[in-house]
N, C-alpha and C positions, 0 to 999 in steps of 0.2 A: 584538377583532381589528383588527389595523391600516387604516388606509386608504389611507392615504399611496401614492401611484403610482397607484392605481388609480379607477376611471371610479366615480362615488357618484350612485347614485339617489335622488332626493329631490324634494318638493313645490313647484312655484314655478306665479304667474299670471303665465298668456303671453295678449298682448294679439295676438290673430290678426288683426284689424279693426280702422278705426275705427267710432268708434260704437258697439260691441260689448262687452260685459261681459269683462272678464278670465277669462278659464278657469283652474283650479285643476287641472294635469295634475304626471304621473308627468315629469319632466326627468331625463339624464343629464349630468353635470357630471364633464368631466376632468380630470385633474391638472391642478394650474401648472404651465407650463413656466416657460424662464429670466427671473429677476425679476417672477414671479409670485407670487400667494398665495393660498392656496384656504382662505376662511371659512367657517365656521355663523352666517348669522346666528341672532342670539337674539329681535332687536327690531327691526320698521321701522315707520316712519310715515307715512303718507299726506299728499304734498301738492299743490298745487293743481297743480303744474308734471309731475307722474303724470298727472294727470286733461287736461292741457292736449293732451299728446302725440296720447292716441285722440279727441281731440273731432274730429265730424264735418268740421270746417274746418280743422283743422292742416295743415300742409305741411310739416312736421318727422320726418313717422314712415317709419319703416321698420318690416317686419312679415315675420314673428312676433319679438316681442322683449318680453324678460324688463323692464320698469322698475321702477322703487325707487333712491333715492339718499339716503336717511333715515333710515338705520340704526345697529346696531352690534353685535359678533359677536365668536367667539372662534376665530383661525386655528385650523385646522384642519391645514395643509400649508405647506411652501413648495418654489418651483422652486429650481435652479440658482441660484446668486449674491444669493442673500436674505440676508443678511448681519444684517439690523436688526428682522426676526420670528421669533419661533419659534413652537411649534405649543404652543398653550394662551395665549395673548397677546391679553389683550384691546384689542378693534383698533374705530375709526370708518375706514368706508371713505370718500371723500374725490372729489365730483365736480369738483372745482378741483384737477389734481396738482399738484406742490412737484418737480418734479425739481432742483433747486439749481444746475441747471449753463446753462439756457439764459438769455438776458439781461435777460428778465421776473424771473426769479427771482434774478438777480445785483444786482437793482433792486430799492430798498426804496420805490419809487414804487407798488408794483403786487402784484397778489398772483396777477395771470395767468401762467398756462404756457404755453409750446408745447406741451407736451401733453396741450394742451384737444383739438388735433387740428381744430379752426376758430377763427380769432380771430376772427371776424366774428360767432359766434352760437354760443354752447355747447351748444346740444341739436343742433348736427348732428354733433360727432363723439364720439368715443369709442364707435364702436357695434359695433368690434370691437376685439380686444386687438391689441397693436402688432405681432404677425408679420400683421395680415388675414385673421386667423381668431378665430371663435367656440369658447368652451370649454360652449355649451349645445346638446342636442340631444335635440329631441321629437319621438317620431312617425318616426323618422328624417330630420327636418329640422332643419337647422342653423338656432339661434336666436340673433336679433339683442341686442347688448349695451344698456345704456344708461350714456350719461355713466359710463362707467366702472366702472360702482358694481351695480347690476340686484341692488338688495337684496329684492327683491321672490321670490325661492326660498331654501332652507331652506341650500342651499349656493352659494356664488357665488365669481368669482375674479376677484382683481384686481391689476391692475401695484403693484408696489411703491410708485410715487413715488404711489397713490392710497390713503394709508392712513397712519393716524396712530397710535400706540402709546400705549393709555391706562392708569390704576391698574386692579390689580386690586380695589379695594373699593369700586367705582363700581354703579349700578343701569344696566345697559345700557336697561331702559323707560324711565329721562330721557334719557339723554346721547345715548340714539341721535337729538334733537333737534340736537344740535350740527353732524349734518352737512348740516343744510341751514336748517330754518326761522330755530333763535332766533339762528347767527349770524348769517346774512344780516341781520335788522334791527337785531341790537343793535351789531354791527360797522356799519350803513350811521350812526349814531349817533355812535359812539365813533373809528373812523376813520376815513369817508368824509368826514361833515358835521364831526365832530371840536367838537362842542357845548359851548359853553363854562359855566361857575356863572352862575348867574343870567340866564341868556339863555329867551326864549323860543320853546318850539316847535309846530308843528304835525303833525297826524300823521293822515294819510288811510289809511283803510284799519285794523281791527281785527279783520285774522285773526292768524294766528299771526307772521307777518314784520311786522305793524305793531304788535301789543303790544310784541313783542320790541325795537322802534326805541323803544316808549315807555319798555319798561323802560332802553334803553340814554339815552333823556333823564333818567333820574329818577338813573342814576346818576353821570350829568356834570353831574347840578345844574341843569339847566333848573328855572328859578325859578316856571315856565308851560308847562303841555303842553296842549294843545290836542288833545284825539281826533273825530275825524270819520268816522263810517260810518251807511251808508243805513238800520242796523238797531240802533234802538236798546237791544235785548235786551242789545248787549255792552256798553253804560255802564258796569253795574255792577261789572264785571269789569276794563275801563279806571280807574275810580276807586280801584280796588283796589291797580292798579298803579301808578300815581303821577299820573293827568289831572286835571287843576285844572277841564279846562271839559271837556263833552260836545256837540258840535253833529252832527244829523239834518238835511244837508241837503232833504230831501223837508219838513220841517217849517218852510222859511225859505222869510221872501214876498221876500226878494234873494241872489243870487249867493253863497254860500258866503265866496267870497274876499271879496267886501266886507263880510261879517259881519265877518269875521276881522279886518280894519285896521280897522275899528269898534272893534272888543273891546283892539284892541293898539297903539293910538295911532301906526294907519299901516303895521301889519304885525308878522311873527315876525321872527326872524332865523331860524332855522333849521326849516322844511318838507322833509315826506316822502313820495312820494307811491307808496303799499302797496299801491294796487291794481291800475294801468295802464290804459290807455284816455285817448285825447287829452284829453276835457274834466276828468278829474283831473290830469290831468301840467300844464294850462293853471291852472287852478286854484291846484293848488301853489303854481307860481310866481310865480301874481301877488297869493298872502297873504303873501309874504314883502318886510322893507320896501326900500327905495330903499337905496341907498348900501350896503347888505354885505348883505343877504338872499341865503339859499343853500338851494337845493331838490336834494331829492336822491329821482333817481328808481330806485326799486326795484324794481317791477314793471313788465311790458310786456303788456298783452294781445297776445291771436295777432293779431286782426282791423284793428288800428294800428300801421304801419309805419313811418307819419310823425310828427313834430311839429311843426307852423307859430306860429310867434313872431314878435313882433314884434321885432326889433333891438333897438328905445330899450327894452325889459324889460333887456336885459342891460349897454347903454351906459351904464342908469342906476344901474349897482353892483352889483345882482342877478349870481348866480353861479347855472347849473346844471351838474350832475353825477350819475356812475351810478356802484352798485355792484354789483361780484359777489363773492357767498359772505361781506359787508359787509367786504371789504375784508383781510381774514384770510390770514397767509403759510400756508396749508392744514396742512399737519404740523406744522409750526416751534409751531401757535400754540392748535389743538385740544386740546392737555395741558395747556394754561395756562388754557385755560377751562375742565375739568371742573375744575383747583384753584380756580378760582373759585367754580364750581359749588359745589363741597364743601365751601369754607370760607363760604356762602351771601351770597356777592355777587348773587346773583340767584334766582329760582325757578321751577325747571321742570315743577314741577308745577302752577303757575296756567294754563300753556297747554296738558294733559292733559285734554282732554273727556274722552274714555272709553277702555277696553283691550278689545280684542276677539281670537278667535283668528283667524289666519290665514286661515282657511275664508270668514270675512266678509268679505274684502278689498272688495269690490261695495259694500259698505252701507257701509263707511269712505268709499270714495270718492262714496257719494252724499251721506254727511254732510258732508263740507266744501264738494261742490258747493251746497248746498240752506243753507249757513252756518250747521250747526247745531252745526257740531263744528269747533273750534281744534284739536287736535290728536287724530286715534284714533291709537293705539298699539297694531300689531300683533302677537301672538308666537303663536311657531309650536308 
């Protein structure tokens, strides 16, 4: 029986609190209206930036509201004036939209939208669809969106310009990493930092956005990657992927960064810094050397708002910069990458810890808090 038009009941975690564990309730999800699209998804993934949202100190959440932006699904519906999905289309939903018309996207400088809905901080808009209204309701309360995307229920709806049209002979359990982890770091890589053959890099941080920056060194030829995280359990798995050195800073009797211009005769050229929090973002930039060294910061902690530099770090040739979504024109460029994927320019299954059902959503999110899991991949 058809569904199309009509209101679908279905399984999604609504985060009522912070602090508080996800609840796993009964949702009602409406039609798309116009330039809309209503998915199944099939596949989401947990990451650090779901778990950021409810942490007791966020100042980003609004409540009750469905999150997830790590997915990928197969339309289900579409509103009025959908033109470029149809129902059975295997689709990544897209927390960076691509509308093509506003003057970020008329600019091959950027890969921001106007409707991100905040340029100033992407988790404060998209938390409702563009009439100002929510297509979830639980309980008979209307449920708040996330970044567009709230892949976190069995069914979800999204603007058209937040969605990408992919093969259909893809594994939606890898590719649903495309919309958020592995391009962010391998695009912060390949477009942000834009790494050259033979250059050397450094790479803070080995979760899932900082292997993804290391695979995107190994594949622009970085001659030297350097991986850095406080747990050296993931060595093995960075050597795996192309790191020439592993350094634990807890295990060094000096400063990280001066290890690193030790090892690299005065610095990398090109630093990443995966984790956020001021003393690695400082860090970063001062293992990179004099005259063109370039750090590129990826993550932010919640609790760091600032960054305080000294001037002569930048006078002296050092470059710093940021990415979102690593730099990727959202739709234009998620097709290019599962053909990547699929012709195995890269592997997504090295960043797959484990597959759990839906039900466990709690215990994926305490495994990547607790860094014991790169990636859980959930299907419903």
């Amino acid at each position: 029986m058809s569904t199309k038009g009509k209101v679908i009941k279905c399984k999604a975690a609504i985060a009522w609190e912070l602090g508080k564990p996800l609840c796993i309730e009964e949702v009602e999800v409406a039609p798309p209206k116009a330039h809309e699209v209503r998915i199944q998804i099939i596949a989401t993934a947990v990451c650090h930036t779901d778990a950021h949202i409810i942490h007791p100190k966020s100042t980003e959440s609004v409540f009750p509201v469905i999150l997830g932006h790590e997915g990928a699904g197969i339309v289900e519906s579409v509103g009025p004036g959908v033109t470029n999905f149809k129902p059975g289309d295997k689709v990544i939903p897209l927390y960076v939209p691509q509308c093509r018309k506003c003057k970020f996207c008329l600019s091959p400088l950027t890969n921001i939208c106007v409707k991100l809905g905040s340029l100033e901080n992407p988790l404060l808009g998209q938390k409702l669809m563009e009439d100002k209204t929510s297509r979830f309701t639980c309980k008979g309360k209307s449920v708040y969106h996330f970044l567009g995307t709230s892949t976190f229920s069995q069914y979800t709806v999204v603007s058209d310009v937040n969605l990408s049209k992919i093969d259909d002979d893809v594994n939606l359990e890898r590719v649903c990493l495309l919309g958020c982890g592995f391009s962010t770091g391998y695009g912060a890589a390949i477009n942000t930092a834009k790494v050259t053959p033979g250059s050397t890099c450094a790479v803070f941080g080995l979760g899932s956005v900082g292997l993804s920056a290391l695979i995107g060194c190994k594949v622009a030829g970085a001659s030297r990657i350097i991986a850095i995280d406080i747990n050296s359990e993931k060595f093995t798995k960075a050597k795996g992927l192309g790191a020439t050195d592993c350094l634990n800073p807890r295990d060094l009797q000096k400063p990280i960064q001066e290890v690193i211009i030790e090892m690299t005769n005065g610095g990398v050229d090109f630093a990443f810094d995966c984790v956020g929090g001021f003393e690695v973002m400082v860090a970063a930039l001062e293992c990179t050397t004099v005259g063109w060294g370039s750090c590129t910061l990826i993550g932010v902690a919640m609790q760091n708002k600032e960054l305080i530099l000294s001037p002569l770090e930048l006078i002296m040739g050092r470059t710093i910069n940021g990415t979102l979504f690593g730099g990727w024109k959202s739709a234009d460029s998620i097709p290019k990458l599962v053909t990547d994927y699929k012709n195995k320019k890269f592997n997504l299954d090295a960043l797959v810890t484990s597959t759990l059902p839906f039900d466990k959503i709690n215990e994926a999110l305490d495994l990547i808090l607790q860094g014991k899991s790169i990636r859980t991949i959930l299907t419903f």
